[in-house]
N, C-alpha and C positions, 0 to 999 in steps of 0.2 A: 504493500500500500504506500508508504514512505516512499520507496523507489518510481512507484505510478505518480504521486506528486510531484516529487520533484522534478521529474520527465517533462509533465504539464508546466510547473515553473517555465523552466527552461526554454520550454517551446514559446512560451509566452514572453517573454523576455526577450526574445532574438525575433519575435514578430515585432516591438517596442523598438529594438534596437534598428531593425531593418525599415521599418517605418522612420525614424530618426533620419537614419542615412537617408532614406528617398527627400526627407523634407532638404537635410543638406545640399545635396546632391540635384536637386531638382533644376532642370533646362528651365529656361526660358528665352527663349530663341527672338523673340519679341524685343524688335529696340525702338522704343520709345522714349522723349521725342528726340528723331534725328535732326540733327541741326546741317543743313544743306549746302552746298558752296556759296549759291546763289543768297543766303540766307535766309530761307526760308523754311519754314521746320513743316515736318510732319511724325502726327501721332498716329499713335497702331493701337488697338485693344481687343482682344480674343477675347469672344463674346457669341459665339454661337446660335447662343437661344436671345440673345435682344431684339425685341423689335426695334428701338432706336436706340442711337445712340448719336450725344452729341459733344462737344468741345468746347469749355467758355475759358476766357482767360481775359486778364487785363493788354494782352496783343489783341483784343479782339472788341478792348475799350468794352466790355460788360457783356458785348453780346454772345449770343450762341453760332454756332456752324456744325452745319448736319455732315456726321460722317457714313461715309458709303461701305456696305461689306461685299466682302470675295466669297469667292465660291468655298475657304477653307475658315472661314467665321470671322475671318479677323477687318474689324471696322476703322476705315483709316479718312486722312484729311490731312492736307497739305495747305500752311497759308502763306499768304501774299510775301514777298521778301521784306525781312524788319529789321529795323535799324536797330543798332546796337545797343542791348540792354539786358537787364534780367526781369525775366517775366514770370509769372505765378499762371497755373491753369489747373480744372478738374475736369475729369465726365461727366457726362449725365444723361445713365443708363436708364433707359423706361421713364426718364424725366426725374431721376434720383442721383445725386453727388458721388459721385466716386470719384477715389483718388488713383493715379496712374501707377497700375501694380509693376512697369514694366520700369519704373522711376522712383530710382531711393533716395532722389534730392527733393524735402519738404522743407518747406519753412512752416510755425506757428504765428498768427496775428493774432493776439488773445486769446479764441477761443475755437479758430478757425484754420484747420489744415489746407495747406496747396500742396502741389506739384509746385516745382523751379526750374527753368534752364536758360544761360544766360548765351546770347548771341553777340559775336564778338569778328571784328574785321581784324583789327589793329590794337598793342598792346598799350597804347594811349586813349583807346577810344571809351566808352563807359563801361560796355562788355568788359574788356581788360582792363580796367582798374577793378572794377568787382569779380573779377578770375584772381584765384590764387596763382601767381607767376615762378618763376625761379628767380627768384629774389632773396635776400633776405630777409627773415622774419621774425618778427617782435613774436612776445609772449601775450596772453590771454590768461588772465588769473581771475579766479573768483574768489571773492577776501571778504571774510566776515570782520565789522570791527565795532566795537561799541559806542551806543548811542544813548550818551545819558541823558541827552534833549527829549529821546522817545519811550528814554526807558526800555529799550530791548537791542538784543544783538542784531545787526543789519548786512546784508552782505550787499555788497557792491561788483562792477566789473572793472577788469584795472589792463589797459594795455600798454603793455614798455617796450619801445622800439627793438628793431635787434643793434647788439652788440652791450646794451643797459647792463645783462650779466656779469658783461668783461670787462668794462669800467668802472671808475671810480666818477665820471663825470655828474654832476647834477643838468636835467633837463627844465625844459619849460613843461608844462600842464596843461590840458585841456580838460574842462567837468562838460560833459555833453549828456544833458535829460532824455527820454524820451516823453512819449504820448503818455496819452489818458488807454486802458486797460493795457498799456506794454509794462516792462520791470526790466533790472539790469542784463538778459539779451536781447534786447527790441533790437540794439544798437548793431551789436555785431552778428546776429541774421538775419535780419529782414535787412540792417542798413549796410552791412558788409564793412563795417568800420575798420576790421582790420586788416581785408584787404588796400580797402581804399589808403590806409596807411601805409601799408608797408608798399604800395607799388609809389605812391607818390612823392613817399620817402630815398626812393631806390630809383626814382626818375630827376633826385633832385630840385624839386619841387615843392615839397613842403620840407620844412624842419623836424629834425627825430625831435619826438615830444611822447609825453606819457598822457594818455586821455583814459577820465576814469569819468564809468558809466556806471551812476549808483541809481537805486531803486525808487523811481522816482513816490510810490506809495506809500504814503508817511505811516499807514493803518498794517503793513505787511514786513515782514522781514527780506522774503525774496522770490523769490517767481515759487507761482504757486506750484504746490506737491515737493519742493525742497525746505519747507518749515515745519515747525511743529503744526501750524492751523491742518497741514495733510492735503488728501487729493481733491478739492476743493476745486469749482469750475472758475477762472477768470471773466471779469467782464467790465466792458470800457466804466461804466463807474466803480468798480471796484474801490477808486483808492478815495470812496465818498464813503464806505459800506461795513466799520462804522467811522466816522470822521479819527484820524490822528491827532495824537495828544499836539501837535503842534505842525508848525507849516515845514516847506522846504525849505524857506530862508530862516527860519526858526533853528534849522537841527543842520540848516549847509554846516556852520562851523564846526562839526563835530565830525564830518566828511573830510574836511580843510586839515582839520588838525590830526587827523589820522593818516593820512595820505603823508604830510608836513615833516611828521616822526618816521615815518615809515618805508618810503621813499628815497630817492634823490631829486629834489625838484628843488627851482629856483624859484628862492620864496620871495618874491616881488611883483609888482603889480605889471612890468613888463614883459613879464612871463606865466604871466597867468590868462588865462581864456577862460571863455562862458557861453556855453548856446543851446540850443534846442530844440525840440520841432514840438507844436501842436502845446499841449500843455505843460512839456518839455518849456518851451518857448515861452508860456507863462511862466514856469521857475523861470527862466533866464534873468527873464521884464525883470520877477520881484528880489531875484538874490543880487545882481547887479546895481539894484536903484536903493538897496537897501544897507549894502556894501560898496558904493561910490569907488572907493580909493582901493580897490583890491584886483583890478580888471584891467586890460590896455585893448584887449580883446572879446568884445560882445558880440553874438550873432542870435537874433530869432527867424526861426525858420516858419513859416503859415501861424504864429505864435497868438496862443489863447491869452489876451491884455485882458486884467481883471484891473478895473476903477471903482474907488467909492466903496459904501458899504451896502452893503448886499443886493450886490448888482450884478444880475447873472453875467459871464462873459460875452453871452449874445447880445446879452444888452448894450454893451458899451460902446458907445457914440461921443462927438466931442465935447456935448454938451455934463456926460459924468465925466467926463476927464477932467475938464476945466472946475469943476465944483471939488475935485478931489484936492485938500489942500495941501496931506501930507507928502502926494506925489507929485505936487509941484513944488516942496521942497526937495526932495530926492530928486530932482531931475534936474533941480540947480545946482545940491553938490555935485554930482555925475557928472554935469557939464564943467562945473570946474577944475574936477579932475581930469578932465579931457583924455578920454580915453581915441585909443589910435585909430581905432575902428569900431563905427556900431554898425554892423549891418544887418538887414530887414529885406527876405526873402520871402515868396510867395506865387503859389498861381492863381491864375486870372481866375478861376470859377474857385476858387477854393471859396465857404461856405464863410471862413472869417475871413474874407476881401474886405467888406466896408469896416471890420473891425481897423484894422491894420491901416486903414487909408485912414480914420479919425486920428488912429494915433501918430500917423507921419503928419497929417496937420496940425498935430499937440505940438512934436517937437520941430516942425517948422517954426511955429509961432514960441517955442522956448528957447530956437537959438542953438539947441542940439543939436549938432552936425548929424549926420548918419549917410552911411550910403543904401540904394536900394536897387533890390532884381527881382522883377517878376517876370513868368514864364508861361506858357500854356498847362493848365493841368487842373486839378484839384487837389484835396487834401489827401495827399497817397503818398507813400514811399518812396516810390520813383522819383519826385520831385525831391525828398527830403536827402537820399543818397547825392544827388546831383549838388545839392547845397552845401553836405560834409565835403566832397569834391574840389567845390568853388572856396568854401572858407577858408580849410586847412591851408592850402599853400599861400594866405594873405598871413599867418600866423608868424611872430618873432620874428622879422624879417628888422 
């Protein structure tokens, strides 16, 4: 009887194993999406029994494109030739999201998976700044460090150029936020920060500098499922849900002074930076205006301006700016600190356009220098990559 068991074990266990190996081992002969000379890509998806099947992606500006099947199931679509970029897409099988099985490049936007692939002519072009090159390469550390502003441990993202190891030198700093539902990786994969660093570092271009991406969620410690709160769904108010014991520019100094000890950075105001995109871009506004004398370098990117008291962002028009009196104090020191660079980035349909336009006629009308760029798009990533791009190489120069 003993011997009939464990016979059955056995046999059980090498079907376990053998299944293992098939999942290991398993073909998938399917290359999706190919990226074409011409540049133009096409996806593939075996799919047999679908009746439709189609392809949306932001190459396709939101809409959908029907794919056609072959006589061996597999549904394919080939689009227009596209300029150089990285692009997010899914399926949508019988009119339901799927992700491209034939594709292990994902990014997460809060609480929403894509497919990525990025189309590239030339290693200057945006494709290749956001390609990893043969270049040298800074580090990527995720560092938890204490915040006794919030009362709890916080982790932050921290990038050091390459060669930082092998020196003794101290660098200049860049603190770059993200959005409302991201946390400290928005930066570097949705925005490809460290690409974008290390090629434009390596192209001579920008200056090696250490840019540290902390959490912008005053209520969270760090992207959610890596704290104790646990596996927890994100979502763009998240960092409302429940309010933090204090603001960004409240607890930055405790970022500042951790970085300060910790580091090699050059603690002055001509080597420090500040920016951000979306609400990101709101820290910037408030840590910058609130800390005058500590910045040479400001950049908001589509950036959420909060005036006044309790005045939604959307609300803000010139007429709460002008009423707000402690921010046209702050904007006076600011200005006489005269920082080297404030600049103000945006696309034309972005949602806070006329926010952004009151506030370039606040600091018109205060004598604020500032430079500004807007572009075709809205409030997306693509644009805000394109911005760390354009920033970084105005930095410590």
């Amino acid at each position: 009887m003993r011997k009939t068991f464990l016979l059955l074990t056995t046999l059980a266990l090498g079907i376990v194993y053998a299944s293992a190996q098939e999942a290991i081992f398993d073909r998938n002969d399917i290359t999706s999406p190919e990226v074409n000379a011409d540049g133009s890509v096409t996806f593939r998806l075996y799919n047999p029994k679908a009746i439709t099947v189609q392809v949306t992606g932001d190459f396709l500006n939101g809409t959908t494109a029907e794919m056609k099947q072959d006589s061996t199931g597999v549904w394919t679509y080939t689009s227009k030739q596209l300029e150089p970029e990285m692009y997010s897409y899914k399926f949508l099988v019988n009119g339901t999201e799927f992700l491209d099985p034939s594709n292990i490049y994902r990014s997460r936007d809060i609480a929403s998976f894509t497919n990525i692939f990025i189309v590239s002519k030339d290693k200057a072009d945006k494709g290749g700044l956001y390609s990893v090159q043969e270049v040298p390469h800074g580090n990527v550390a995720k560092v938890w460090y204490n915040s006794p502003t919030l009362k709890m441990q916080r982790r932050m993202t921290v990038y050091t150029p390459a060669g930082y190891d092998d020196s003794k030198k101290s660098y200049p700093v860049l603190y770059l936020f993200h959005g409302a539902g991201g946390d400290e990786d928005a930066w570097t994969t949705l925005g490809r920060a460290a690409q974008i660093l290390d090629n434009l570092i390596a192209m001579g271009k920008a200056e090696p500098m250490i840019v540290v991406m902390p959490n912008g969620n005053m209520n969270a410690q760090a992207v959610a499922g890596e704290w104790s709160k646990g596996m927890y769904k994100p979502s763009f108010t998240q960092h409302m849900d429940p309010p933090g014991l204090a603001t960004m520019e409240e607890s930055f100094p405790d970022i500042q002074n951790y970085i300060e000890k910790h580091y090699r950075v050059i603690k002055d105001k001509k080597h420090r930076a500040v920016a951000g995109l979306s609400m990101g871009g709101g820290h910037t506004f408030s840590v910058s205006k609130t800390y005058p004398d500590r910045f040479d370098y400001i950049g908001l990117f589509s950036a959420a301006i909060v005036a006044g008291r309790n005045v939604n962002f959307m609300g803000v028009n010139k007429q709460t700016l002008d009423s707000d009196t402690e921010l046209g104090h702050q904007i006076e020191a600011l200005k006489k600190n005269d920082p080297k660079l404030y600049w103000i980035a945006i696309g034309n349909t972005d949602f806070l356009y006329n926010v952004n336009k009151a506030y370039r006629e606040y600091l018109d009308e205060k004598g604020l220098k500032y430079e500004y760029f807007e572009n075709e798009g809205g409030h997306i990533w693509r644009l805000w990559r394109i911005y760390l791009s354009m920033f970084a190489p105005r930095l410590f120069k």
